[in-house]
C-alpha positions in Angstrom: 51.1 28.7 7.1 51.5 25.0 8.0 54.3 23.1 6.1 53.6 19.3 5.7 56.7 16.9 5.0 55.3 13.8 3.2 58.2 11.4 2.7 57.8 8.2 0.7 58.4 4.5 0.9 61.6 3.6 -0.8 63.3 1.0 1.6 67.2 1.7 1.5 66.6 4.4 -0.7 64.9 6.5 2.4 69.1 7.7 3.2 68.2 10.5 0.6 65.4 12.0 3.0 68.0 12.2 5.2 69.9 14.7 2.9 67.0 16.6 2.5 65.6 17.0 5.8 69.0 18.4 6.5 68.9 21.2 3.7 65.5 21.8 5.3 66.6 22.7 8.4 69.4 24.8 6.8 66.7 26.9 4.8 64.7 27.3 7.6 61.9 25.2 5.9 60.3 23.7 9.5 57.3 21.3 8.9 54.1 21.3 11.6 52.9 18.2 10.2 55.0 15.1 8.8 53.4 12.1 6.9 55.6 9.0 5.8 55.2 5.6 4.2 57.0 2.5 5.5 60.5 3.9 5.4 59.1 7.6 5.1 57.1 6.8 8.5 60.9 5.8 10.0 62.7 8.5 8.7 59.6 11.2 9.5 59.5 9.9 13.3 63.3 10.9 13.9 62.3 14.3 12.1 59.7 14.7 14.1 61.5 14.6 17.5 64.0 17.2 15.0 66.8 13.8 15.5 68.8 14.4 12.3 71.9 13.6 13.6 70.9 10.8 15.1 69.1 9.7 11.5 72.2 10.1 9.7 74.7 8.5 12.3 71.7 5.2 11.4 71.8 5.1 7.8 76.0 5.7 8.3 75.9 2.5 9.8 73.3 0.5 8.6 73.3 -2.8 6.7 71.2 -5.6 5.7 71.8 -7.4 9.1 70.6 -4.9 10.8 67.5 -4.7 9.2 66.3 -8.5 8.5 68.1 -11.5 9.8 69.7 -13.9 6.8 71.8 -16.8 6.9 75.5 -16.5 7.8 76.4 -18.0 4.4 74.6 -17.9 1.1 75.1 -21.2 0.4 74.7 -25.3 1.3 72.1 -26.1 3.9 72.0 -23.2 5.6 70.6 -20.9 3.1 67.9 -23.7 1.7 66.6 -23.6 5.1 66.4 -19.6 5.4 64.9 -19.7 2.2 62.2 -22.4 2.9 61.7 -20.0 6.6 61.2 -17.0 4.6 58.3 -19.0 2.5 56.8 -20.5 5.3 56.4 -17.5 7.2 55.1 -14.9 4.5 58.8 -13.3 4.0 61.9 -12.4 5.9 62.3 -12.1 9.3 62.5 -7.9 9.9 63.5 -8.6 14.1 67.1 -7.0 14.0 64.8 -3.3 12.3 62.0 -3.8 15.4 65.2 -3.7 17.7 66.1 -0.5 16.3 63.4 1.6 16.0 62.5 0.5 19.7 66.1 2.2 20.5 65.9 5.1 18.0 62.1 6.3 18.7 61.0 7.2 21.8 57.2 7.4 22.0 56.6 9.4 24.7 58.4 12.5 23.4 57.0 12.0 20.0 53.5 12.4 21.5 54.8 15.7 22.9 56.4 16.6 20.1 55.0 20.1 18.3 55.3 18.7 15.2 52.0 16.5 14.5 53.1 12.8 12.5 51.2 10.0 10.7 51.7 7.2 8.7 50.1 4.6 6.5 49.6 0.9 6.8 47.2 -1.5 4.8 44.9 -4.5 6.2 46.6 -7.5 4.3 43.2 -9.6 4.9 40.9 -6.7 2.9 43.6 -4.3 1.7 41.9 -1.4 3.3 44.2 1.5 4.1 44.9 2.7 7.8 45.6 6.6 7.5 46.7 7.3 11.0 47.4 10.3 12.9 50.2 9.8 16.1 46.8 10.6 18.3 45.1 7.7 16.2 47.8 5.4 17.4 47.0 3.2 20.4 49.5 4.4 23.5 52.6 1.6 23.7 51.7 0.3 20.0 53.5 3.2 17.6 56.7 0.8 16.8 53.8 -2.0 16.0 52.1 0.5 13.3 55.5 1.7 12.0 56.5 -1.5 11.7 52.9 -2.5 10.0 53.5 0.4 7.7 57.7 -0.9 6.6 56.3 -4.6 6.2 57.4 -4.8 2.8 56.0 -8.1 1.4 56.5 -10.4 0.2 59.9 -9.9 1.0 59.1 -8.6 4.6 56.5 -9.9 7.0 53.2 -9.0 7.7 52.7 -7.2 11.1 50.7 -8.7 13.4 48.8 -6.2 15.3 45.4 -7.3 17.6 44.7 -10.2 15.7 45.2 -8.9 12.1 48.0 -8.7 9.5 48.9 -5.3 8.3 51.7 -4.7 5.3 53.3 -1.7 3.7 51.8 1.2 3.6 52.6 1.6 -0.3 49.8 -1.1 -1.4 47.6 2.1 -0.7 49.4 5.4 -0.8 53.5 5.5 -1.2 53.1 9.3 -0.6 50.5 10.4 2.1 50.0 13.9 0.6 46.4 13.7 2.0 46.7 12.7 5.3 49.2 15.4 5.4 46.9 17.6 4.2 43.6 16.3 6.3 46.0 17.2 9.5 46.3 20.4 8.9 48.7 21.0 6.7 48.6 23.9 4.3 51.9 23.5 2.2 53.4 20.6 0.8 57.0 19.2 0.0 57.2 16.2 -0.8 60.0 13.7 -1.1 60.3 10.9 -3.7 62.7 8.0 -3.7 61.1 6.2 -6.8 60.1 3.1 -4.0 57.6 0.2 -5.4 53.8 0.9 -4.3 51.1 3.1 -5.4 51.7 6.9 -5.6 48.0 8.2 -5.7 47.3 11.8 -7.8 47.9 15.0 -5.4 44.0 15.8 -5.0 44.9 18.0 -1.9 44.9 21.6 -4.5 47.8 22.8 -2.1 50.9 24.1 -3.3 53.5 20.9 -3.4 56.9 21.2 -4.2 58.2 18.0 -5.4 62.2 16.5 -4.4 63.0 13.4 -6.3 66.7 12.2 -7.5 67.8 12.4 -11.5 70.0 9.6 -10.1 69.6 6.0 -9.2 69.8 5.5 -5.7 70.4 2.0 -5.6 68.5 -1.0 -4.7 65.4 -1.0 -2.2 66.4 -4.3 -0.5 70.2 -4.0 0.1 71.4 -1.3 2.7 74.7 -0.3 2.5 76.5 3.2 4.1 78.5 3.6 1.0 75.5 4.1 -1.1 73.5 5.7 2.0 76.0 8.5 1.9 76.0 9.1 -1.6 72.3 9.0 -1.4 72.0 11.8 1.5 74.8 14.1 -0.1 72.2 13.9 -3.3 68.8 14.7 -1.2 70.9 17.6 0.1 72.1 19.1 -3.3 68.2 18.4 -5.0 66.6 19.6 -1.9 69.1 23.1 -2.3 67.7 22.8 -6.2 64.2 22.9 -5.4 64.2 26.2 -3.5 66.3 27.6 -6.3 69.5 27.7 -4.1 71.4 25.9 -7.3 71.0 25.3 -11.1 70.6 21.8 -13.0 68.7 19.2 -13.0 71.7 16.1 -13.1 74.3 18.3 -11.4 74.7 21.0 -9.0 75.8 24.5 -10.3 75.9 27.4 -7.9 73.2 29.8 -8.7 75.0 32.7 -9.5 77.0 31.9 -12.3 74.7 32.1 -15.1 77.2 34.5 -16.4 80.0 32.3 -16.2 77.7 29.0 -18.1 76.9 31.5 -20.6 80.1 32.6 -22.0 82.2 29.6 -21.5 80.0 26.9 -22.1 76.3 28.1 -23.7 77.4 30.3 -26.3 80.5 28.3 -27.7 78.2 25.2 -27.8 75.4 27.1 -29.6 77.6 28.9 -32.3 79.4 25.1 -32.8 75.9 23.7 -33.3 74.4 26.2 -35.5 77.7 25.3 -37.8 77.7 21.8 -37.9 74.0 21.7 -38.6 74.2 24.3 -41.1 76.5 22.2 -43.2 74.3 19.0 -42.4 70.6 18.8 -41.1 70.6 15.5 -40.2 72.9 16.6 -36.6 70.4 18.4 -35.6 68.8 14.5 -34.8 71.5 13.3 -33.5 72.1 16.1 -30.7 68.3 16.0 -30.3 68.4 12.2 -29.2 71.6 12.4 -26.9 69.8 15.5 -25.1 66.6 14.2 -25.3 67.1 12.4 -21.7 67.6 15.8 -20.2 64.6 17.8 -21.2 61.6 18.5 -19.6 63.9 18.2 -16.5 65.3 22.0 -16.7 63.7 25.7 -16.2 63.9 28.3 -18.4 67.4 30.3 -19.0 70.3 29.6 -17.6 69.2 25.9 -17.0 68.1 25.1 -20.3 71.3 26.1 -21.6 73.4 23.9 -18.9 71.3 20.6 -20.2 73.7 19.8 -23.3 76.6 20.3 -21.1 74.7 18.1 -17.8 74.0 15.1 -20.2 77.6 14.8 -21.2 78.5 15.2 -17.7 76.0 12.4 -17.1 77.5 10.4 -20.5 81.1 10.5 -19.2 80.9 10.0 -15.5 81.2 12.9 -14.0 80.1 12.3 -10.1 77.0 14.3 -9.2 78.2 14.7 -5.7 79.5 18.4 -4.8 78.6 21.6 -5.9 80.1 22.4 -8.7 81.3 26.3 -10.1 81.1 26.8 -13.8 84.5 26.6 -14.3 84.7 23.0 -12.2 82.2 21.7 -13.9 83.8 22.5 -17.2 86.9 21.1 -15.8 85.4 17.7 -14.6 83.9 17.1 -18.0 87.4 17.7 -19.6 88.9 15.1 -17.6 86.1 12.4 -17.7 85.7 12.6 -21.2 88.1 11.0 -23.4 89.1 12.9 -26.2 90.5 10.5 -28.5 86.7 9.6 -28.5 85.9 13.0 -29.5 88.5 12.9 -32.2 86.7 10.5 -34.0 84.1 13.6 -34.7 86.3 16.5 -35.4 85.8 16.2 -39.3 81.9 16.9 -38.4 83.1 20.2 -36.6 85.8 21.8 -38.9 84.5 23.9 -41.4 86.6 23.6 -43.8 85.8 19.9 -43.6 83.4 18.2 -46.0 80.6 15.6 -44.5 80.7 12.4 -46.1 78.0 9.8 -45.7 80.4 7.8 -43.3 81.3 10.7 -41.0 77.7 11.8 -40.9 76.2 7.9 -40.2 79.1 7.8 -37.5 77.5 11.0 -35.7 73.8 9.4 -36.1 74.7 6.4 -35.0 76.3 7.3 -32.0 74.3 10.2 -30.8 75.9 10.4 -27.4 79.3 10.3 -28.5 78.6 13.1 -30.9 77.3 15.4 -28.0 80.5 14.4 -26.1 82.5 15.6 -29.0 80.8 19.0 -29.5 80.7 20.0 -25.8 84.3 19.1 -25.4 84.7 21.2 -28.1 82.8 24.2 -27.2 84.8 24.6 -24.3 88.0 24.3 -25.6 86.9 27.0 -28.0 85.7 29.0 -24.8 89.5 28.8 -23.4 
């Protein structure tokens, strides 16, 4: 069966494809056919030729100047007369990008490459779509229709190619699922980095396995490696997630210890809960609008069970980066939280404690502070 990669445009958020191209190729997962959109078309023509490394050292390195030329200050003179360039010419200058993808993809070999590729610009004069196979692609022109298909404008601009303007491929399709699926592939994955554009329905009734981050992955326009590594390290883990390699939604958990979430985190919390709300109702509210953020992301089981415990995680700080045991994941919540904060709600969690309207307004007001409280106590109880 032919897998398809379709990777969408997300400008500087494309380092996450990076991470999970790499879990790919860890899996085993090997596409026949890859389909991207302005920086999915980048990213899928390094995958193509199977240049991870190489796509990784890129993003590592990367930074604005490297991708559109700007002023050497931002201020006096010098940056009114960038600015009043950018408006003139229909955005920002993208010659420092051009310079490398012309080092980075090499043509030829992509031609010969087993893996078939396409991407997708969009006719700036009529707005009609260009879904176009490699074999589509005029020989010698492939960095023109990549760089047709990045042209993010306004802020970028338009690629001149044969007399015509073209722009980003996401004024038409941010995720080519069917030109993916019109060259022959069979099974889709499909990676989503939240980028501007339109992301049309999957009509192609093949099964499609979505990857897409719980986490922000920064801005489009600003390319930094701090945030590029971060990004990759989180494409990895939700890439890991999709093929059920580990559990969460927010975090990463090792698949495997079900048991251990179970008796140290899931069934202190649930007993805890069951109590508090059995001496006042009205908590059940407030722990239903602190988790509320979390559900509809989790499976059944083990997972669902983890989302109380992930959305604190999420509440206090606790870095999503790393693949976390039970018992770390416990541990990191502990020492992110602050538990003079959680203090503040033990009267709501004592039973020999009465409710009185202020402690009980204190927990519905401050929903996500209550969670806090009850999962930090739940595992204390678990010790």
């Amino acid at each position: 069966m032919t897998k398809g990669l379709v990777l969408a445009g997300g400008g500087a958020r494309g380092s996450y494809q990076v991470g999970v191209y790499k879990a790919l190729r860890e899996l085993g997962w090997n596409p026949g056919v890859i389909t991207g959109t302005s920086v999915g078309c980048l990213n899928g023509a390094l995958f193509a030729l199977d240049q991870w490394e190489l796509a990784r050292d890129m993003w590592l390195t990367i930074d604005d100047g490297q991708v559109m030329l700007r002023p050497e200050n931002g201020t006096g003179t010098e940056l009114t007369a960038f600015l009043e360039n950018v408006v003139k010419n229909g955005g920002m200058d993208v010659t420092p990008l051009e310079q490398t993808v012309c080092r980075a993809v090499d043509e030829a070999a992509l031609r010969a490459a087993p893996v078939r590729y396409g991407l997708v610009t969009v006719n700036k004069r009529t707005l009609r779509p260009l879904e176009l196979p490699l074999e589509e692609i005029p020989e010698g022109r492939l960095v023109d229709y990549m760089l047709a298909s990045a042209a993010c404008f306004p802020a970028f601009r338009p690629r001149a190619i044969d007399g015509e303007e073209f722009i980003d491929g996401g004024y038409a399709d941010n995720m080519p699922l069917g030109l993916a699926a019109r060259m022959g592939a069979e099974e889709l994955l499909a990676v989503d980095v939240d980028g501007v554009g339109i992301t049309r329905p999957n009509l192609t009734g093949l099964p499609t396995t979505y990857v897409r981050s719980h986490w922000e992955l920064g801005s489009i326009l600003v390319f930094q490696p701090e945030t590029a590594k971060r990004n990759m390290a989180l494409g990895y883990q939700d890439c890991h997630r999709a093929f059920g390699k580990v559990l969460g939604a927010a975090y990463a958990l090792r698949a495997g210890e079900e048991k251990a979430l179970a008796v140290g985190f899931a069934r202190p919390y649930a007993r805890l809960l069951k109590d508090a709300i059995s001496r006042n109702p009205a908590l059940a509210l407030a722990e239903g609008a602190a988790v509320l953020p979390m559900e509809g992301l989790q499976a059944a089981g083990a997972e669902k069970a983890l989302a109380p415990l992930e959305r604190a995680c999420e509440l206090a700080g606790v870095d999503p980066v790393g693949v976390y045991t039970a018992r770390e994941l416990f541990g990191a919540f502990l020492e992110a939280s602050e538990p003079a904060g959680a203090e503040r709600f033990a009267p709501l969690l004592r039973e020999d404690a009465g409710l009185c309207l202020k402690e009980t307004a204190l927990a519905a007001a401050a929903p996500g502070e209550f969670l806090q409280a009850l999962v930090r106590a739940a595992l204390l109880a678990a010790e």
